[in-house]
Biopython code that builds the backbone (N, CA, C, O; Angstrom):
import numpy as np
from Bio.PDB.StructureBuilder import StructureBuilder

atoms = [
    (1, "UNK", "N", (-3.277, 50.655, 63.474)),
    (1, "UNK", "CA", (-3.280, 51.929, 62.806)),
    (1, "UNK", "C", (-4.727, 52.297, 62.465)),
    (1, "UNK", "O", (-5.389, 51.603, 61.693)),
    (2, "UNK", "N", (-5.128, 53.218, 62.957)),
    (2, "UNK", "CA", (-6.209, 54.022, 62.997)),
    (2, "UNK", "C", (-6.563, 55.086, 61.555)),
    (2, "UNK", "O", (-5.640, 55.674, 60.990)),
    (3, "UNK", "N", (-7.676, 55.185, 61.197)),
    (3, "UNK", "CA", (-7.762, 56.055, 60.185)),
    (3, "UNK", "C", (-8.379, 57.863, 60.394)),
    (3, "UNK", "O", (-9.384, 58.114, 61.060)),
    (4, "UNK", "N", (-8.029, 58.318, 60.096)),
    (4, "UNK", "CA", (-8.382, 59.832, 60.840)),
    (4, "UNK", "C", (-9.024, 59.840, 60.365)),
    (4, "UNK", "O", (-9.942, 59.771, 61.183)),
    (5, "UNK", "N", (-9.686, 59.901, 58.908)),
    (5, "UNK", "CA", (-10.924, 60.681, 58.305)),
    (5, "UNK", "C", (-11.272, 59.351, 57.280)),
    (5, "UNK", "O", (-10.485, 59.088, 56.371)),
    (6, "UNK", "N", (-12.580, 58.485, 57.504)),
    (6, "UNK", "CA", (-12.659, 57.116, 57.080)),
    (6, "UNK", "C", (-13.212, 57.812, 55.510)),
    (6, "UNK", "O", (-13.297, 57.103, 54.508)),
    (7, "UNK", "N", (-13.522, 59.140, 55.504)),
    (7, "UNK", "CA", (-14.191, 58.891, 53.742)),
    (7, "UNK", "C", (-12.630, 59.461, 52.750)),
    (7, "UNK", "O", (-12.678, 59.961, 51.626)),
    (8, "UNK", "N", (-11.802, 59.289, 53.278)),
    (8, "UNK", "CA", (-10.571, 59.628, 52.719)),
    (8, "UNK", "C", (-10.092, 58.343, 52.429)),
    (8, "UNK", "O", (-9.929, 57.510, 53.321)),
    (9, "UNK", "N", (-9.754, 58.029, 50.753)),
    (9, "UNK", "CA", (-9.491, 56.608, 50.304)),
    (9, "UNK", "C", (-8.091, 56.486, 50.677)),
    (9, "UNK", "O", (-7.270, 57.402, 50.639)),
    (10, "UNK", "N", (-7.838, 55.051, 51.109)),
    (10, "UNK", "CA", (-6.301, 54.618, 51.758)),
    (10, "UNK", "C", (-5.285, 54.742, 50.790)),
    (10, "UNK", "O", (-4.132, 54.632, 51.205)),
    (11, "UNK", "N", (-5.510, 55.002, 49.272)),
    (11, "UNK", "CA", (-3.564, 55.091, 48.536)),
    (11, "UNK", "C", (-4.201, 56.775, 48.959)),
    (11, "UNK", "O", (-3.160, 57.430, 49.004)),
    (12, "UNK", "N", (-5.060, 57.486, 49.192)),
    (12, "UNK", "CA", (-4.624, 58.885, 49.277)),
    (12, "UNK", "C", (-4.002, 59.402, 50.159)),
    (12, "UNK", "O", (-3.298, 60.411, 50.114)),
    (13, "UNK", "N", (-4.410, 58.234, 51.630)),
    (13, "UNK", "CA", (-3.736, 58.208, 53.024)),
    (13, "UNK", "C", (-2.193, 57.964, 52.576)),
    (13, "UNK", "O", (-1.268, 58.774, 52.638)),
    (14, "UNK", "N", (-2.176, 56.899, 52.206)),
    (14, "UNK", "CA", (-0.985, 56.530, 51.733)),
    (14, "UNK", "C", (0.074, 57.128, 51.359)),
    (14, "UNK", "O", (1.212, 57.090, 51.826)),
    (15, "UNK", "N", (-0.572, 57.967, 50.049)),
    (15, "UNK", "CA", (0.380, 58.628, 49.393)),
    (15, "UNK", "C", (0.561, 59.932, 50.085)),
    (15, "UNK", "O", (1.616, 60.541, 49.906)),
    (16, "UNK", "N", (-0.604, 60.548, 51.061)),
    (16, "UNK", "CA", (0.336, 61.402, 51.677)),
    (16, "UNK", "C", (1.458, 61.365, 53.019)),
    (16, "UNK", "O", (2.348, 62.129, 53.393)),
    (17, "UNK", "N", (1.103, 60.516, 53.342)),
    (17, "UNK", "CA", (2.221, 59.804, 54.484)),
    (17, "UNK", "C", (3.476, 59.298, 53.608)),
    (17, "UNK", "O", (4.515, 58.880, 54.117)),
    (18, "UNK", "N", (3.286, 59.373, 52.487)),
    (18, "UNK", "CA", (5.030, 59.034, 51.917)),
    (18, "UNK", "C", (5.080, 60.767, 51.378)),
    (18, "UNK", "O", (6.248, 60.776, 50.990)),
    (19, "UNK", "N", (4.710, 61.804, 51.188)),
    (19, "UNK", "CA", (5.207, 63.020, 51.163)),
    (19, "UNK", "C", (4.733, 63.179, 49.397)),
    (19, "UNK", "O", (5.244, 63.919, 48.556)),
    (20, "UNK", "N", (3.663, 62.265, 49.243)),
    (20, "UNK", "CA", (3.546, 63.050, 47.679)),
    (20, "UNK", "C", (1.870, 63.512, 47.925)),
    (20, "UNK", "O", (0.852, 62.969, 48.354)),
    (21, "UNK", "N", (2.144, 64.441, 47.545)),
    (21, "UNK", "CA", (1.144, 65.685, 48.093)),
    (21, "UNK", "C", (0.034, 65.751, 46.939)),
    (21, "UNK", "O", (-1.196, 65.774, 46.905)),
    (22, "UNK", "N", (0.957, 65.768, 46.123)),
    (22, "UNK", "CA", (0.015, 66.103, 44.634)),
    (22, "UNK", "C", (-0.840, 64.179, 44.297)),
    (22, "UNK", "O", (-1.997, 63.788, 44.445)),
    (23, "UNK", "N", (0.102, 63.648, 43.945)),
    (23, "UNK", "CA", (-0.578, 62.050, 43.974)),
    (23, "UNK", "C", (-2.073, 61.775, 44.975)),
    (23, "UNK", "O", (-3.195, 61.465, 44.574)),
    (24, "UNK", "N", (-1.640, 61.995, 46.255)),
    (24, "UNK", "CA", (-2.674, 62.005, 47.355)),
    (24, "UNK", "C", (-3.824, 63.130, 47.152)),
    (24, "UNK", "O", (-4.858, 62.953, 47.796)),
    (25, "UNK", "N", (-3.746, 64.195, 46.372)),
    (25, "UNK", "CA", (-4.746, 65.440, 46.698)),
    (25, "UNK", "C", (-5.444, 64.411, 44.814)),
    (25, "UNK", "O", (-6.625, 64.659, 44.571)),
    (26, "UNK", "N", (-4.934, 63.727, 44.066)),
    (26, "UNK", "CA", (-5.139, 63.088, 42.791)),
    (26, "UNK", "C", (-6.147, 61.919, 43.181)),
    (26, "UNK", "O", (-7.127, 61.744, 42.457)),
    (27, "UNK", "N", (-6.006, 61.351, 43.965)),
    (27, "UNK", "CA", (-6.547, 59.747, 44.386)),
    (27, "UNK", "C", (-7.394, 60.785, 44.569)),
    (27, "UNK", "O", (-8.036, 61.152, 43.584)),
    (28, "UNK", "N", (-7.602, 61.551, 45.983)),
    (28, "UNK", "CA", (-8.542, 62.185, 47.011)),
    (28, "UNK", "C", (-9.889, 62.742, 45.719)),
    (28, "UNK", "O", (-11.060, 62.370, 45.645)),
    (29, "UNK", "N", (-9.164, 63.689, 44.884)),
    (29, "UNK", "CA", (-10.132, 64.322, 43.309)),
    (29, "UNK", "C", (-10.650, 63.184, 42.892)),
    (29, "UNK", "O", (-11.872, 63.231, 43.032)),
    (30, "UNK", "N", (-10.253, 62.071, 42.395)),
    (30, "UNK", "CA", (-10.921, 61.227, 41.793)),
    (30, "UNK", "C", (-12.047, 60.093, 42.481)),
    (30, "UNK", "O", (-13.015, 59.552, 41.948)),
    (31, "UNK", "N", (-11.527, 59.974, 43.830)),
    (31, "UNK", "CA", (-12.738, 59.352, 44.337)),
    (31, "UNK", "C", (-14.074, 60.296, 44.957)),
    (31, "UNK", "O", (-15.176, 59.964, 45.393)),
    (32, "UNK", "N", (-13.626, 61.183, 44.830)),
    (32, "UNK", "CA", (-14.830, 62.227, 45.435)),
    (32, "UNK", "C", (-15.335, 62.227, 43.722)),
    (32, "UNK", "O", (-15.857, 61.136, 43.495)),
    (33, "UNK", "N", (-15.334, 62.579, 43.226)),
    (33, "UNK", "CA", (-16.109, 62.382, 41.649)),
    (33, "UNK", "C", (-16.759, 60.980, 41.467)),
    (33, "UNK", "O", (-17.978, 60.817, 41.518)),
    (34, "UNK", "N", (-15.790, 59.895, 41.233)),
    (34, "UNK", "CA", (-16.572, 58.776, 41.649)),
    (34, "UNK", "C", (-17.939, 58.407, 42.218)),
    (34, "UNK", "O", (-18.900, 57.689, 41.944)),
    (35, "UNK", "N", (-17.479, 59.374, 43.268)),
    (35, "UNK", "CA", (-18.757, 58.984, 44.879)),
    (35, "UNK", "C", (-19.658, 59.765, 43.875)),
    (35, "UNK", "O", (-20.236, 58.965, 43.139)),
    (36, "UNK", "N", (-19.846, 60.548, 43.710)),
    (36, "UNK", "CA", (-21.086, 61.553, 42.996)),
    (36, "UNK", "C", (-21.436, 61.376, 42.255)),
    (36, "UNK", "O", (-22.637, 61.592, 42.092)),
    (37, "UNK", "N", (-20.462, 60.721, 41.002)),
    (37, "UNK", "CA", (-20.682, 59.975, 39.934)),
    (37, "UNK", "C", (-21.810, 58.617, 40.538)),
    (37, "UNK", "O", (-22.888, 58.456, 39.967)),
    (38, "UNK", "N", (-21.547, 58.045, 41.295)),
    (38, "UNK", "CA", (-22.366, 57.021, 41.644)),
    (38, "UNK", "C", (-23.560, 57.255, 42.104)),
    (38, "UNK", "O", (-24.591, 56.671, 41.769)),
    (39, "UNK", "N", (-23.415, 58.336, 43.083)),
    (39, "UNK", "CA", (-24.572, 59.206, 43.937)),
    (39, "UNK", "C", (-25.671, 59.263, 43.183)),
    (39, "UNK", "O", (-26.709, 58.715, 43.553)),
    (40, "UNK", "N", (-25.548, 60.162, 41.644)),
    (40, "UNK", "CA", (-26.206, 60.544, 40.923)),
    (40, "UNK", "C", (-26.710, 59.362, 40.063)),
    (40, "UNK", "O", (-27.891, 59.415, 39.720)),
    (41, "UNK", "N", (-26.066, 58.440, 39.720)),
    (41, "UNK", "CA", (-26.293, 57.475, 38.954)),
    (41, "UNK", "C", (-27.728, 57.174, 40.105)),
    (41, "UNK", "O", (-28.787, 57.799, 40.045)),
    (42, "UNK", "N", (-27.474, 56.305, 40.892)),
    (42, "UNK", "CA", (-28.184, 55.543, 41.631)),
    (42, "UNK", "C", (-29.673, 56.150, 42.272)),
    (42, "UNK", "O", (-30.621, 55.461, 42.651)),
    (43, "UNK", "N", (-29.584, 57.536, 42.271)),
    (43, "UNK", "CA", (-30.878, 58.446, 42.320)),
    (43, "UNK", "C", (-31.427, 58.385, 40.964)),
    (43, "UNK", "O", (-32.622, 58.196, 40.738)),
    (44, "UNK", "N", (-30.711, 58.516, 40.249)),
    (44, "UNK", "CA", (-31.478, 58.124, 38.783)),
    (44, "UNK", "C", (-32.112, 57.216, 38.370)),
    (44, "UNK", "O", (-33.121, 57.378, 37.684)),
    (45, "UNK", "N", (-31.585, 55.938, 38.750)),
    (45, "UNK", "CA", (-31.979, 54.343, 39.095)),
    (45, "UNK", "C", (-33.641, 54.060, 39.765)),
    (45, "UNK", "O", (-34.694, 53.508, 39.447)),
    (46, "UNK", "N", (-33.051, 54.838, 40.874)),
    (46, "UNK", "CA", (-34.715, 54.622, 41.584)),
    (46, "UNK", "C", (-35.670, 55.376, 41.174)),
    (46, "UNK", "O", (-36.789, 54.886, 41.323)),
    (47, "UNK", "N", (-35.607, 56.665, 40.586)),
    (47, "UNK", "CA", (-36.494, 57.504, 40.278)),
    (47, "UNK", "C", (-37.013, 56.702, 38.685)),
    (47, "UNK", "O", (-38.136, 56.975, 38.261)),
    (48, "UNK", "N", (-36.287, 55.922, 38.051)),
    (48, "UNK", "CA", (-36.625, 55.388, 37.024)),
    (48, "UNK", "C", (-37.606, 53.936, 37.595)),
    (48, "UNK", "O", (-38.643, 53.386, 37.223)),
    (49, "UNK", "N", (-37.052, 53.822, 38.195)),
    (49, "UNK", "CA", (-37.830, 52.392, 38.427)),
    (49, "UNK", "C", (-39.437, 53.046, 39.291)),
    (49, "UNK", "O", (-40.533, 52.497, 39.179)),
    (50, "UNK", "N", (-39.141, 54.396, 40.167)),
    (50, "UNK", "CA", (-40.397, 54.319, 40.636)),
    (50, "UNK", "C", (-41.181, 54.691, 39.214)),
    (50, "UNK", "O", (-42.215, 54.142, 38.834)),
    (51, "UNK", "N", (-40.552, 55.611, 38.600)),
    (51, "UNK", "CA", (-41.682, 55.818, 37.179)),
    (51, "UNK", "C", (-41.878, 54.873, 36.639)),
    (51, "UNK", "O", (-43.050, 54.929, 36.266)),
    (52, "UNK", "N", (-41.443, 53.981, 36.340)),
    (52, "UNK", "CA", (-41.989, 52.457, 35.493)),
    (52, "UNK", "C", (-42.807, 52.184, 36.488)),
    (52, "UNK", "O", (-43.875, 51.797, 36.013)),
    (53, "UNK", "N", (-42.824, 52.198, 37.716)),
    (53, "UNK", "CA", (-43.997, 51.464, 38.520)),
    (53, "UNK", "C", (-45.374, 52.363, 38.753)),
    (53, "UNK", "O", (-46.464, 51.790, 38.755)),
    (54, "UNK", "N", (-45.304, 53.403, 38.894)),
    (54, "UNK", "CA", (-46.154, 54.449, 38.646)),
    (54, "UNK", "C", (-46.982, 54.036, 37.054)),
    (54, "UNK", "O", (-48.122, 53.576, 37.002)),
    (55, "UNK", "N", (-46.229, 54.286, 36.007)),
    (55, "UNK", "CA", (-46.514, 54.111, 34.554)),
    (55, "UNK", "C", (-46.998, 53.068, 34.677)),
    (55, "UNK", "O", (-48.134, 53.174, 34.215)),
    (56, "UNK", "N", (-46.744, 51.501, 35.235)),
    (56, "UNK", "CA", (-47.625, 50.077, 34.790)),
    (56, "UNK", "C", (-48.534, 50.122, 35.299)),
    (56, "UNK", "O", (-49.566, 49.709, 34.770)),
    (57, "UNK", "N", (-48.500, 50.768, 36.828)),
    (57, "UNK", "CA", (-50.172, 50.674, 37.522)),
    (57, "UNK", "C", (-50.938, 51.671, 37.024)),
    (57, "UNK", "O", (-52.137, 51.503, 37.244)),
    (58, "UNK", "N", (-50.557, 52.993, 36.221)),
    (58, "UNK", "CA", (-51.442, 53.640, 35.841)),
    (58, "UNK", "C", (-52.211, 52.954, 34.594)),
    (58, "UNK", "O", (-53.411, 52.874, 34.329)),
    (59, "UNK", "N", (-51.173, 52.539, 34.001)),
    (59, "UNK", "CA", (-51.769, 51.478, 32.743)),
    (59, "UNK", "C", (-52.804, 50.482, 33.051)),
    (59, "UNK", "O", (-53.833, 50.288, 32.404)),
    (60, "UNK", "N", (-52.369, 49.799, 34.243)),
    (60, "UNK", "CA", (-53.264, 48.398, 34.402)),
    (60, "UNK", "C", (-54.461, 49.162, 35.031)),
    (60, "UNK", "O", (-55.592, 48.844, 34.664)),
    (61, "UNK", "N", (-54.323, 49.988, 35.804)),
    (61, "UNK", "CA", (-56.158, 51.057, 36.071)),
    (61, "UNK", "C", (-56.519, 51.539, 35.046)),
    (61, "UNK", "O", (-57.686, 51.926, 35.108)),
    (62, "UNK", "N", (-55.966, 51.720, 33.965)),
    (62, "UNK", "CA", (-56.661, 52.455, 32.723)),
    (62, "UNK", "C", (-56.897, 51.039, 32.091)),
    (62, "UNK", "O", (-58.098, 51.000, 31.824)),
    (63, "UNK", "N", (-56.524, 50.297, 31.864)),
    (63, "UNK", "CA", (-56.984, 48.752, 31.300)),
    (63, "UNK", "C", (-57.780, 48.428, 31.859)),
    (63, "UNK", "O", (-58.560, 47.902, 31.065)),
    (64, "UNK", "N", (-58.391, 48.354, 33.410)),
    (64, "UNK", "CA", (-58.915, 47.908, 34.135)),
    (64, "UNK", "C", (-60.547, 48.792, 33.839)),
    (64, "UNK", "O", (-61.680, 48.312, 33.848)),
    (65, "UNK", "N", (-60.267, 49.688, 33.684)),
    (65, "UNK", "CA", (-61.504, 50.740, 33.617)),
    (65, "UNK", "C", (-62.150, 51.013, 32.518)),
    (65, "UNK", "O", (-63.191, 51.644, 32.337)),
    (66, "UNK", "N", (-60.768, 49.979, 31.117)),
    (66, "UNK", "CA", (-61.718, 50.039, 29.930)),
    (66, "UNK", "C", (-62.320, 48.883, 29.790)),
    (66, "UNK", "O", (-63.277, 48.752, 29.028)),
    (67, "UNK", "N", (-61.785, 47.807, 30.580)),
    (67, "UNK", "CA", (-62.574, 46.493, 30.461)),
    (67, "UNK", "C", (-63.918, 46.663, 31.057)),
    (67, "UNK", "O", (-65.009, 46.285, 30.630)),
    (68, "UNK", "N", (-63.633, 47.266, 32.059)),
    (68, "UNK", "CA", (-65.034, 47.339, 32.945)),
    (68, "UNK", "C", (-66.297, 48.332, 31.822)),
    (68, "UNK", "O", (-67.500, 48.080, 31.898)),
    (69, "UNK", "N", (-66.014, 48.889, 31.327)),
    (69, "UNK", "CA", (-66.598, 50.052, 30.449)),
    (69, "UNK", "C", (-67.301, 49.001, 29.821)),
    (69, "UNK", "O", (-68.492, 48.695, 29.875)),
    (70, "UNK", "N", (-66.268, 48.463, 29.167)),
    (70, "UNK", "CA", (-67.066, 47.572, 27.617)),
    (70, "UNK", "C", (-68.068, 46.599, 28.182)),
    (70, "UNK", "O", (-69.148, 46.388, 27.630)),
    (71, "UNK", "N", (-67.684, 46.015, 29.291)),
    (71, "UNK", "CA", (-68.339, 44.743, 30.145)),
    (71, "UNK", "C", (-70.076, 45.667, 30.216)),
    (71, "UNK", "O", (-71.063, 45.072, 29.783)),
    (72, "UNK", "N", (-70.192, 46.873, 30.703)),
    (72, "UNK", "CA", (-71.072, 47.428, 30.692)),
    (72, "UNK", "C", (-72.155, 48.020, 29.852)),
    (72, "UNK", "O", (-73.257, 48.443, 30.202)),
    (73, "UNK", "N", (-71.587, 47.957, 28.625)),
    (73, "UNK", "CA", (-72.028, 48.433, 27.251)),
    (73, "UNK", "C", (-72.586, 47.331, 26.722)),
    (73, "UNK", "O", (-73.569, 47.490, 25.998)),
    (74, "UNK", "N", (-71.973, 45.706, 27.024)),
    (74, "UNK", "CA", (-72.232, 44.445, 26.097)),
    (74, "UNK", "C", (-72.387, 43.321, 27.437)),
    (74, "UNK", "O", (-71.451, 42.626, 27.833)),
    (75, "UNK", "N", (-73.421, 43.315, 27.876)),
    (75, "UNK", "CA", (-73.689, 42.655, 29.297)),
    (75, "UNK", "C", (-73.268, 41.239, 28.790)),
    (75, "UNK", "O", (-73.121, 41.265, 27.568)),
    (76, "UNK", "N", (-73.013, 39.941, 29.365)),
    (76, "UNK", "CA", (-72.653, 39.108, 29.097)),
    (76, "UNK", "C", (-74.350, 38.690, 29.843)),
    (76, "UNK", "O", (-74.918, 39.400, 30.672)),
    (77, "UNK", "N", (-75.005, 37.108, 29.163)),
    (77, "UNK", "CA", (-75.866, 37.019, 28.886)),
    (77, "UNK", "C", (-76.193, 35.017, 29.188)),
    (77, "UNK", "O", (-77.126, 34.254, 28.936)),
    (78, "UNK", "N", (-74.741, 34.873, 29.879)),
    (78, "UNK", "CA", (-74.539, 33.539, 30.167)),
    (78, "UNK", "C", (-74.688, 32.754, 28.317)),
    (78, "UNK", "O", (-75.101, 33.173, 27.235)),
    (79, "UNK", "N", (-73.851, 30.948, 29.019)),
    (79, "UNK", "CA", (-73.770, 30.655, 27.515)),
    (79, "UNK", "C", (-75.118, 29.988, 27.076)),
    (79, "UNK", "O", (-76.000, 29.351, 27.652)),
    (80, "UNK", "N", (-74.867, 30.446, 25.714)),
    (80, "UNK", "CA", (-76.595, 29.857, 24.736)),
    (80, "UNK", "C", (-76.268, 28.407, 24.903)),
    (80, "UNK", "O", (-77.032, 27.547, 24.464)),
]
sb = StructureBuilder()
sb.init_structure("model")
sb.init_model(0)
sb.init_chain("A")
sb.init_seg("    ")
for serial, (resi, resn, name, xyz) in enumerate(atoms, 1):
    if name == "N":
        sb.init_residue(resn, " ", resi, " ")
    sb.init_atom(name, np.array(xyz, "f"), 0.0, 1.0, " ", f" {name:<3s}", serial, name[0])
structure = sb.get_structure()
């Protein structure tokens, strides 16, 4: 048994091959929300994680550029 339309979840297949119309068009509503529900989640996910990675390396170049600053202001002079 073959599936006609694979993004159509199987109790929706199901339930419309036993003649309940409304049940099957119910499964069908709720996993399409689901999917988007997830869709959206998971674009959110990465766009968060690229901003944390964006945000630490901007940090560690701005750390990086104040160390170097001060290093320049207070030469190190080897030890006495």
């Amino acid at each position: 048994m073959t599936r006609d339309n694979p993004e159509q979840p199987l109790a929706s297949r199901d339930r419309k091959m036993l003649g309940d119309y409304s049940g099957a068009l119910s499964y069908g509503s709720t996993s399409k929300q689901l999917n988007i529900t997830a869709l959206v989640l998971s674009i959110a996910l990465v766009a968060l994680a690229i901003l944390i990675v964006i945000f630490a390396a901007s940090g560690t170049i701005t750390a990086f550029k104040s160390i170097m600053n001060e290093q320049e202001h207070q030469p190190f002079y080897g030890p006495t």
